[in-house]
C-alpha positions as CSV (number, residue, x, y, z in Angstrom):
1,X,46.5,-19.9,71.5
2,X,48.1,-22.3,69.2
3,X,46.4,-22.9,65.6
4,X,44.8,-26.0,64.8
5,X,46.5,-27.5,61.8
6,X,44.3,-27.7,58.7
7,X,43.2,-31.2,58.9
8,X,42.2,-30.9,62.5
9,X,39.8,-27.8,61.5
10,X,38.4,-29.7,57.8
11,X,34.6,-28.0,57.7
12,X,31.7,-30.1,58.6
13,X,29.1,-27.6,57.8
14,X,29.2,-25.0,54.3
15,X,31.1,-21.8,55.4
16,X,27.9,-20.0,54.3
17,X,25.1,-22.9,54.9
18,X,22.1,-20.6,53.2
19,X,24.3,-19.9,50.1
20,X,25.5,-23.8,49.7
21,X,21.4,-24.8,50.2
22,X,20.3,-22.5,47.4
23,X,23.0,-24.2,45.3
24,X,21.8,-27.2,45.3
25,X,18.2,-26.1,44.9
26,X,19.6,-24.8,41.8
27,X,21.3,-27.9,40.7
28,X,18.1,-29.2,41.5
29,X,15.9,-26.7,40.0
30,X,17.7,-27.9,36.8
31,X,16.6,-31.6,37.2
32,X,13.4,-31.1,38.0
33,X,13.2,-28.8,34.5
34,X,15.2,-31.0,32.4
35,X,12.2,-33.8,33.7
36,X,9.5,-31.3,32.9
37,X,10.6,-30.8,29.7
38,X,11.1,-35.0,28.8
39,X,8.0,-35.6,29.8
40,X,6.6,-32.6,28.1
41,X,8.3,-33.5,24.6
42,X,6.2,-36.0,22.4
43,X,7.1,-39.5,22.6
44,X,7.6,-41.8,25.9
45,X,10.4,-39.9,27.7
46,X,12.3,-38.8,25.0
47,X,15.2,-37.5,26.6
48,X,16.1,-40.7,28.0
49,X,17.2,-41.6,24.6
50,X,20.5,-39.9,25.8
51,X,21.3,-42.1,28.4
52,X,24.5,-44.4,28.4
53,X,24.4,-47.1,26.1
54,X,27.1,-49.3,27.0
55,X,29.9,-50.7,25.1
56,X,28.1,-48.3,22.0
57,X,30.0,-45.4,20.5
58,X,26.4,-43.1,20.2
59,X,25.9,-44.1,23.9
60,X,29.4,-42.3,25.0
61,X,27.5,-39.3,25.1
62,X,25.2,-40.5,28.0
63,X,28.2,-40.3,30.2
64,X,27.9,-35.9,30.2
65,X,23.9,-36.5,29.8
66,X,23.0,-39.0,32.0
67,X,22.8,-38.1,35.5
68,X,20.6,-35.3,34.5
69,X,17.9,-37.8,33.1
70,X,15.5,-39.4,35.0
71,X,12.6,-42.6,34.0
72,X,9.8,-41.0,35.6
73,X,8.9,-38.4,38.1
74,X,9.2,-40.6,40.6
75,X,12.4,-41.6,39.9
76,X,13.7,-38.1,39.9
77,X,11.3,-37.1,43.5
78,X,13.1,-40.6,45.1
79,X,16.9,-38.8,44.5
80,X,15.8,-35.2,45.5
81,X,16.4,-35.6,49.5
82,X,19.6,-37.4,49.3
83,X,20.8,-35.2,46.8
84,X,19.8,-31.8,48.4
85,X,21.4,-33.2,52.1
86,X,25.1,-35.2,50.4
87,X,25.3,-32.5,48.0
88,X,24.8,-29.5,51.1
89,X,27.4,-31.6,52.8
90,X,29.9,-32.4,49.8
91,X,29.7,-28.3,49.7
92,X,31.6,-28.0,53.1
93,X,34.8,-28.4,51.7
94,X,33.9,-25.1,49.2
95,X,32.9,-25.0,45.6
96,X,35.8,-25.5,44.0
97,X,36.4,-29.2,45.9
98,X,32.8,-29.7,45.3
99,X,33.1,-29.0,41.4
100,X,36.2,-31.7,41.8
101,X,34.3,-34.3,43.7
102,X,31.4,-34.3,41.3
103,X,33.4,-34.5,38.4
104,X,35.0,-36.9,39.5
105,X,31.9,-39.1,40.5
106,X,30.0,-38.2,37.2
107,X,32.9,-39.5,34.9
108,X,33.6,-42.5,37.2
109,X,30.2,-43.2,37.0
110,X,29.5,-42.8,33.7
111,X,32.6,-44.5,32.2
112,X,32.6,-47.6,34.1
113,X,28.9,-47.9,33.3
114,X,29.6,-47.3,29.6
115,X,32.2,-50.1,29.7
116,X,31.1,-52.9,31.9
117,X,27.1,-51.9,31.9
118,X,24.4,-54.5,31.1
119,X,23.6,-54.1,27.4
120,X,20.3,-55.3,25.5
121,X,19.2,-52.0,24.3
122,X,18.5,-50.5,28.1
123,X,20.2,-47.0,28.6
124,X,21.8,-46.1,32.4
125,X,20.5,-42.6,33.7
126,X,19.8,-41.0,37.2
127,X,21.6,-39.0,39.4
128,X,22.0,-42.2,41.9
129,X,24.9,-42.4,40.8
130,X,25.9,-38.8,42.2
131,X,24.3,-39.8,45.1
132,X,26.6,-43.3,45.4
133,X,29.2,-40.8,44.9
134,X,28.4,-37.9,47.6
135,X,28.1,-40.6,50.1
136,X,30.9,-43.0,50.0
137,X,33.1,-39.5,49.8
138,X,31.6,-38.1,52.8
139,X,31.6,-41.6,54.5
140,X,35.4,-41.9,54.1
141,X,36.5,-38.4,54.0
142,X,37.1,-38.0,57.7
143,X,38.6,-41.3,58.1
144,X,41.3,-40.2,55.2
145,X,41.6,-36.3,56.8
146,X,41.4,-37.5,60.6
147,X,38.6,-34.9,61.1
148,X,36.5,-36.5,64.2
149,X,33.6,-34.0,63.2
150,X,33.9,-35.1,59.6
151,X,33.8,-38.9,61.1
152,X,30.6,-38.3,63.3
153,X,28.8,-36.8,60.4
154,X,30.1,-40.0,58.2
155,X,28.5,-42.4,61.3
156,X,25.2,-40.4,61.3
157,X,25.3,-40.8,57.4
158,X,25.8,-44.5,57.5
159,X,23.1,-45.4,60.4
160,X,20.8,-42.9,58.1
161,X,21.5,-44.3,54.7
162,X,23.8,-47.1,55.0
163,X,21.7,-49.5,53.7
164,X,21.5,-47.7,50.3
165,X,25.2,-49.2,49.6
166,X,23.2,-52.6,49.4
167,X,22.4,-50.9,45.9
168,X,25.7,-51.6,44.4
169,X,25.2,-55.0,44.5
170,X,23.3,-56.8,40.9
171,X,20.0,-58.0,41.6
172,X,17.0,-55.5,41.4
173,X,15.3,-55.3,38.0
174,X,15.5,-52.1,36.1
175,X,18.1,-50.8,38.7
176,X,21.5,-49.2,37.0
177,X,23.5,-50.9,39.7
178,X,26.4,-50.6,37.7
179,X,25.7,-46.4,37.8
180,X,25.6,-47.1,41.9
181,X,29.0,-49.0,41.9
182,X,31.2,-46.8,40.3
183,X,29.9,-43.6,41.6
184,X,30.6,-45.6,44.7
185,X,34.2,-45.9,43.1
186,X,34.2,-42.3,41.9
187,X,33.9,-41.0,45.5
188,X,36.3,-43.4,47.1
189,X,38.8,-41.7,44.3
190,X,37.2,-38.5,45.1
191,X,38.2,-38.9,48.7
192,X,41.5,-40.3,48.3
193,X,42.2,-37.3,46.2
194,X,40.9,-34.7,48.7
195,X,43.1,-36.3,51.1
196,X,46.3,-36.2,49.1
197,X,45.9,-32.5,48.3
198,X,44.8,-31.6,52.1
199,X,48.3,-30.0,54.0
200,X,50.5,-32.5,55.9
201,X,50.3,-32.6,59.6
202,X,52.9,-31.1,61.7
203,X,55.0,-33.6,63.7
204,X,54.1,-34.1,67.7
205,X,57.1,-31.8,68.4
206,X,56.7,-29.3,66.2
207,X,55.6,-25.8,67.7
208,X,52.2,-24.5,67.3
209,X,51.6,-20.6,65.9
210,X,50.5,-18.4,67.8
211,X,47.6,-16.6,67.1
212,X,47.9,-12.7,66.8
């Protein structure tokens, strides 16, 4: 049997699905104490203090901070879902491209916000923009690697939670859409990345290996 070239068998699914799911409940876990705690602390959300305060040099610090804050509970309960199924997902390509792809989103994220972010005292937190992130990678990822299962699980992701790109776009009060767009941006880098770093494809003529 000949053996599929690597970007013809690029993972859909975590090698080890039950180890990648307790993951992210642990990178949830973490949210959901970090909330517990602001809320817990004296004070209207104190934490939130450490957001990203653009364009301020005591606000650069909200780019490491903020994605781990949250305005209220539900704020925090309104990411959980997309972040448990986009971050399962990101976790197919194993943990070292899913440490890249996050880092990548997160600094994105919280750079572009820091710089081009509306001002006026308000401070940019959330892990939307993880989630803006996570989805534009997976959405684009296939398309880049020419994985058709890695392209049907990008179309089921877009007729699921397409319209959430509409949230990149200025308009909704109190929304960081700033946060949204550049994660956006992170994982379009993220993806382009992934791509670059992936084996070439053999040419049409080239002979398979045979499998032992």
């Amino acid at each position: 049997m000949n053996r599929l070239p690597d970007r013809r068998r690029a993972r859909v699914l975590p090698e080890n699905p039950l180890r990648a799911a307790i993951g992210m409940l642990v990178f949830l876990a973490v949210l959901y104490a970090v909330q517990l705690l602001n809320a817990s602390l004296p004070g209207v959300q104190p934490l939130s203090t450490y957001g990203i305060l653009p364009r301020r040099v005591d606000g650069l610090d909200g780019i490491l901070f903020a994605p781990l804050l949250h305005a209220s509970w539900a704020h925090l309960i309104s990411n959980t879902l997309p972040l448990l199924v986009l971050g399962w997902l990101v976790l197919a390509g194993g943990a070292r491209q899913f440490t890249a792809v996050t880092a990548t989103v997160w600094l994105i994220a919280g750079l572009g916000t820091w710089l081009v972010g509306s001002g006026g005292g308000g401070v940019h937190i959330g892990a939307s923009s993880l989630v803006f992130g996570w989805m534009v990678f997976l959405l684009l990822r296939g398309f880049l690697l020419r994985s058709i299962g890695q392209i049907l699980v990008a179309v089921v992701l877009f007729f699921y939670w397409g319209s959430m790109l509409w949230g990149v776009l200025p308009g909704q009060p109190g929304i960081s859409w700033e946060g949204h767009l550049f994660g956006a941006c992170g994982g379009l880098l993220a993806a382009w990345l992934v791509a670059r770093a992936a084996p070439p494809r053999p040419s049409a003529g080239s002979a398979g290996k045979l499998a032992a």
